[in-house]
N, C-alpha and C positions, 0 to 999 in steps of 0.2 A: 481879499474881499473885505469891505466894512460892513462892519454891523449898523442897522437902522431898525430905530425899536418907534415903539407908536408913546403917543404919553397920552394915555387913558385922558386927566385932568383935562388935556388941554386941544387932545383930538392932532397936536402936532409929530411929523415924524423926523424927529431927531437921531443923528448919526451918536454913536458912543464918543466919537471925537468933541461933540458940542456940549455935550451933558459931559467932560471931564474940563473945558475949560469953563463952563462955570461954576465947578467945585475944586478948583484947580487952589485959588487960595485958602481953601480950609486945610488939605493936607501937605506934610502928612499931620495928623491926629491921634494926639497920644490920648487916653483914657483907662483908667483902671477902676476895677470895682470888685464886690464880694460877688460868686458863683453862687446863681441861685436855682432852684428848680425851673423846669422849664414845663413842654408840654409832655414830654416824655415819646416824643417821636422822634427825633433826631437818631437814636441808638436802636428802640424798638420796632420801629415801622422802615426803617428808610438803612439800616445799617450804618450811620452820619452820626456821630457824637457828635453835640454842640453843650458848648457851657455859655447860658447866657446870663445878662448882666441885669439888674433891678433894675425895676420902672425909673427910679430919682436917675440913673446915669440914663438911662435911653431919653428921659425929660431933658434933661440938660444938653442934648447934641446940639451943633449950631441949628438954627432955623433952614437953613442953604444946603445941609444935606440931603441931597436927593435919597431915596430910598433904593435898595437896589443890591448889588453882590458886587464886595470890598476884597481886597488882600491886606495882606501886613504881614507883623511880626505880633507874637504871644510869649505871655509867661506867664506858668502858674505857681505863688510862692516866692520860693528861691532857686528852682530851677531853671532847665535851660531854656533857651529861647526858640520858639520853633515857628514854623512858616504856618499863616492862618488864611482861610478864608471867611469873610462876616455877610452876613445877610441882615440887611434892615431897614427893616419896615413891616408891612402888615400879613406876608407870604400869602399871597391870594389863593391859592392852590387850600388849604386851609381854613380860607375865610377867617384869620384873626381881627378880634374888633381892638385890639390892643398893638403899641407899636413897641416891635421888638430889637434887640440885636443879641443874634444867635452866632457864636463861633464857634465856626471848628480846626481844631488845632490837629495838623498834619504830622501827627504823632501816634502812635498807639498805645494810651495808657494803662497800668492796670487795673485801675481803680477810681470809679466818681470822686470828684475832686469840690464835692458844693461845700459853701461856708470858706473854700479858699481866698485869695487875693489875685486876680488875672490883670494882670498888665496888658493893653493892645497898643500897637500903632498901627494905625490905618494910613496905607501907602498909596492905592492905585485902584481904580472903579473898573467894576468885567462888566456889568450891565445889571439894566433895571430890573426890578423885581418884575415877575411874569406869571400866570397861569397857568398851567398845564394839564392834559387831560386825561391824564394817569403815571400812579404814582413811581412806576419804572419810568415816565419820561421824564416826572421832574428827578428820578434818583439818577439818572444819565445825566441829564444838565449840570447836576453837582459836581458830579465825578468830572464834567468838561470843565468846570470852575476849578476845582483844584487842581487840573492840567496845568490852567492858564496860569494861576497863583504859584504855582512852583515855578512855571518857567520865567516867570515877570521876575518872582523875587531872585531868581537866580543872576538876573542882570545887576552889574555891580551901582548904579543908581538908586536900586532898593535894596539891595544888601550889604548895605553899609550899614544901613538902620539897625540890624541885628545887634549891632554891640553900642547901642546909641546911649545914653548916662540914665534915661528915663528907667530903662532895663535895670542897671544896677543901684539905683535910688532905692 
């Protein structure tokens, strides 16, 4: 079954197929930045660690990035590399007036990691960011995001990326 999402902006309904080929040349997209506070619901409200990256990196994305939920690959530091999923943009469910990118790394840490250095490559788009009308639907949705995120990156076209030089730079 495909997915077809509505795009708020333009009132068009676009299939996931059409909104990944025209962000098809920016990835994949490597970006790294210092872990900064967030809203503090990622962990508290929603059971989701996310470490997000400061305004100057989420400013500098191409202009063509569609907003929406990303996969990739993560590092924080010098450690290891682990399967992500990114959310960015302005998460409606929230009403943020700021645009964000929140990760969460498919890991279980033990410790907040802010003030670190997070390495991403962004590989492959799940879909647009959405609404939801409570907040166990959008904590399901997530949990369907990171289904989809492990099983993508589990395919050897995106898990190659894992040991890719940006990692050990």
């Amino acid at each position: 079954m495909k997915r077809c999402y509505l795009i708020p902006d333009s009132f068009e309904l676009l299939l996931v197929e059409d909104i990944l080929k025209m962000i098809k040349h920016i990835l994949p997209y490597f970006v790294s930045g210092t872990v900064v506070n967030g809203f503090g619901r990622g962990s508290k409200e929603l059971g989701i660690p996310t470490a997000n990256f400061p305004s100057d990196v989420v400013k500098n994305l191409p202009d063509d990035l569609e907003t929406g939920i990303y996969f990739g690959w993560a590092k924080v530091n010098s450690g290891p590399v682990y399967k992500m999923v990114m959310s960015v943009g302005w998460n409606p469910f929230y009403k943020n007036t700021e645009k964000t990118m929140e990760t969460h790394i498919i890991h279980k840490f033990e410790q907040d990691f802010y003030g670190s250095t997070m390495k991403v490559c962004v590989l492959g788009y799940i879909r647009p960011e959405k609404n939801f009308s409570s907040v166990d639907e959008l904590i399901a949705e997530i949990k369907e995001d990171i289904a989809v995120a492990e099983a993508e990156l589990d395919k050897e076209e995106f898990a190659k990326y894992k040991n890719s030089e940006f990692f050990s730079s």
